[in-house]
C-alpha positions as CSV (number, residue, x, y, z in Angstrom):
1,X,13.6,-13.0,13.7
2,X,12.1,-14.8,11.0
3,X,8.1,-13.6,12.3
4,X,7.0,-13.9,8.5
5,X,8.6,-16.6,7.6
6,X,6.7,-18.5,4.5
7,X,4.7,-14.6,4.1
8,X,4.2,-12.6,0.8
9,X,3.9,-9.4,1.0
10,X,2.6,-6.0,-1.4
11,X,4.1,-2.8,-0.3
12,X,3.4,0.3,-2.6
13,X,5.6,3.0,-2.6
14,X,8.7,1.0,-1.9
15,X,11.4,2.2,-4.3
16,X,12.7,5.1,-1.0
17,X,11.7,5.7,2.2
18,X,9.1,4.4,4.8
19,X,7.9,1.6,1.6
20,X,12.0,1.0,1.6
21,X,13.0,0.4,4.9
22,X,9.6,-1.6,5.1
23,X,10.3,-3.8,2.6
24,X,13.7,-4.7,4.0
25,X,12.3,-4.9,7.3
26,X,10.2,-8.0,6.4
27,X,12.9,-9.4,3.9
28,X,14.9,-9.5,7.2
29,X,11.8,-11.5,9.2
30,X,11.9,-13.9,6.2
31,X,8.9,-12.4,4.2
32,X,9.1,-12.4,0.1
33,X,8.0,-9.0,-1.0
34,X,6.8,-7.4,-4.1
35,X,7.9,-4.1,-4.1
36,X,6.0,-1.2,-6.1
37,X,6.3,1.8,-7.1
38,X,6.7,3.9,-10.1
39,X,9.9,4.7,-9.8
40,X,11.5,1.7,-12.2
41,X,15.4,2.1,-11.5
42,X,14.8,2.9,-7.7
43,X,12.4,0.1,-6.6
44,X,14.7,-2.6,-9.0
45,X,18.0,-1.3,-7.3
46,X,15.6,-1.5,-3.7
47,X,15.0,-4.9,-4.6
48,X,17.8,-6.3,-6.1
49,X,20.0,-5.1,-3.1
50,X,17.5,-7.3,-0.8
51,X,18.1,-9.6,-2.9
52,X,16.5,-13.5,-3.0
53,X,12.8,-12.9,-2.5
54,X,12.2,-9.7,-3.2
55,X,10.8,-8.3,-6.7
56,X,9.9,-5.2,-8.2
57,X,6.5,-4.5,-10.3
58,X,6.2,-1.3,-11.6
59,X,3.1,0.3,-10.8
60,X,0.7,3.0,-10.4
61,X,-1.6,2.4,-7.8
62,X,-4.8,4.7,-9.5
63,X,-5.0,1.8,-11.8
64,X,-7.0,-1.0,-11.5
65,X,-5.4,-2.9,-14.6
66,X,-1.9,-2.3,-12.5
67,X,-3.0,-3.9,-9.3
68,X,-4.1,-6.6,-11.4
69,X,-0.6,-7.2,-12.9
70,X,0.6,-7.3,-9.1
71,X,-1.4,-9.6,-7.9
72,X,-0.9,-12.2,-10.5
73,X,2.8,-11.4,-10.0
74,X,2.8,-12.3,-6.6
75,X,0.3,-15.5,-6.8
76,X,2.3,-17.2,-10.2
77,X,5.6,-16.0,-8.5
78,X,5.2,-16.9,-4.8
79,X,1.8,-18.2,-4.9
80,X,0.0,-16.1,-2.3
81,X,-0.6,-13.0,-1.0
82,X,-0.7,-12.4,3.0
83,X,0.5,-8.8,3.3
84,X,-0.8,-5.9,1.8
85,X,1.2,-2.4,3.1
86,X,-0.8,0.4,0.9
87,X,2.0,2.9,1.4
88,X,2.0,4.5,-1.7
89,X,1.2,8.5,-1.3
90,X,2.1,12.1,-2.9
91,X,1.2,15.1,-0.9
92,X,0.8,19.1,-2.0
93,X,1.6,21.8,0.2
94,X,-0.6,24.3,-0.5
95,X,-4.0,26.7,0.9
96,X,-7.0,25.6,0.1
97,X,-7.4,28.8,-2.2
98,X,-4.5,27.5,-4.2
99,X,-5.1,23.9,-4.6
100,X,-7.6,23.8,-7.6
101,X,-9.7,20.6,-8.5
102,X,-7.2,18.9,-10.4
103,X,-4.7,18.9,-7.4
104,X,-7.3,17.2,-5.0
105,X,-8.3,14.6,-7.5
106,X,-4.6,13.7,-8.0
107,X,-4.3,13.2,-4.7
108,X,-7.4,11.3,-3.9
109,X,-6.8,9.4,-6.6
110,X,-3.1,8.2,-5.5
111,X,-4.1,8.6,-1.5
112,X,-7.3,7.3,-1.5
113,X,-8.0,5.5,-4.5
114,X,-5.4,3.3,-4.4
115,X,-5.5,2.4,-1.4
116,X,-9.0,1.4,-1.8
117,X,-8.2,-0.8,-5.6
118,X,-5.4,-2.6,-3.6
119,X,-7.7,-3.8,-0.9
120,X,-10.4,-4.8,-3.6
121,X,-8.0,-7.0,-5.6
122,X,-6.5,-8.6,-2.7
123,X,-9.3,-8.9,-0.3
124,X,-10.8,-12.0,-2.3
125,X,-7.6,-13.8,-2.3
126,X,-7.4,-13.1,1.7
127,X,-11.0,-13.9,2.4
128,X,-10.4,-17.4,0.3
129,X,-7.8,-18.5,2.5
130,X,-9.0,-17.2,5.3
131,X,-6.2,-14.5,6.6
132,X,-4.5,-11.7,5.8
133,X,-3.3,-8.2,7.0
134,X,-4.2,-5.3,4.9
135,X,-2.0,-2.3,6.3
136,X,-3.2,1.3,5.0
137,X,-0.4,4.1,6.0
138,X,-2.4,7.4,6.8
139,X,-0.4,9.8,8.2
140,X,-0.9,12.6,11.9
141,X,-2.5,14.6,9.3
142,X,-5.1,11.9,9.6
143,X,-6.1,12.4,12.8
144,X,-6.3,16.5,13.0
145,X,-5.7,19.6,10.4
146,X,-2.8,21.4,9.1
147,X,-2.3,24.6,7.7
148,X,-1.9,24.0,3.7
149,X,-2.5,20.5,4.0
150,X,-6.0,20.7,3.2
151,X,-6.0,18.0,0.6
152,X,-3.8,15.5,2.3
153,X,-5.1,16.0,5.5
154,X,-8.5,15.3,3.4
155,X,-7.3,11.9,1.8
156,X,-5.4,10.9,5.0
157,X,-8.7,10.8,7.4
158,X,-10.5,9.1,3.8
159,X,-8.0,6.5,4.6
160,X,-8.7,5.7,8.1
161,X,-12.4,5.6,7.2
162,X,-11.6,3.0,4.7
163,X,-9.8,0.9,6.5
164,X,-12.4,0.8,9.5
165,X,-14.9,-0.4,6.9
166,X,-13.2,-3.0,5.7
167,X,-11.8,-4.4,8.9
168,X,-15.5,-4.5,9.3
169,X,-15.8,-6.7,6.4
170,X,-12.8,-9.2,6.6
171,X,-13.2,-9.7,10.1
172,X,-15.5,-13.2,9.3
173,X,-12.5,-14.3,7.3
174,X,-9.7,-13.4,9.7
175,X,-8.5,-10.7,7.5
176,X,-7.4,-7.6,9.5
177,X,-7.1,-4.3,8.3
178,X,-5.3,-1.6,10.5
179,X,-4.3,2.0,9.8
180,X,-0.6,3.4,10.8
């Protein structure tokens, strides 16, 4: 118990699920989290039922202006930022015959995208104080193909090449970046 004690945390797509049970899971280890999502009555009922130290931003991660309103949440709210979990995703079951352009952008631009604008608002922050853990969730699909997947599979290997590249880059500043 209490491993994050004195941590701050952004986790995207926290309103249900994985994000959820994430969220609560580092409440529990004494973290204070920022939820997002953009889901506005789920992620405020998520985070009002963790109660002290938890707080809900609504956001869409495809927006730079967004992830800017998060981070100055969480640094005038609780100062720092040592966490980021870049859960956030949407998926489309489909062929690749009928997924159309507009589809895959969507989806890169939730999967991938964001991913990538989280990192590059929080990565200074982490590099300044020397630490962090940047935490990109990818998916199976990210490490071989599926049948009318094609898209997500696509934006789930995107992922883990991102997040090789910049452990590459916040490794001089203790910054980690890892891929679940």
């Amino acid at each position: 118990m209490n491993r994050l004690d004195n941590k701050v945390a952004i986790i995207t797509g926290a309103a249900r699920g994985q994000g959820e049970a994430t969220a609560r899971l580092f409440a529990a280890e004494g973290c204070s989290v920022i939820l997002t999502d953009v889901l506005k009555p789920e992620g405020e009922a998520v985070a009002a039922s963790i109660g002290q130290g938890a707080l809900f931003v609504q956001h869409d991660v495809s927006s730079e202006e967004d992830w800017a309103a998060v981070v100055e949440t969480a640094t005038s709210t609780f100062g720092k930022v040592d966490i980021l979990v870049n859960n956030a995703a949407i998926a489309h079951f489909a062929s690749i015959e009928d997924t159309g352009k507009d589809d895959l952008m969507r989806l890169l631009s939730v999967n991938v995208v964001g991913q990538y604008l989280g990192i590059k608002a929080v990565l200074p922050l982490m590099k300044a104080a020397r630490r962090g853990s940047i935490v990109n969730i990818s998916s199976v699909d990210g490490l071989r193909g599926t049948t009318g997947l094609s898209a997500y599979d696509a934006c789930k290997w995107g992922v883990r090449g991102l997040t090789k590249a910049v452990a590459l880059e916040g490794a001089a500043f203790n910054v980690r970046a890892n891929t679940v």
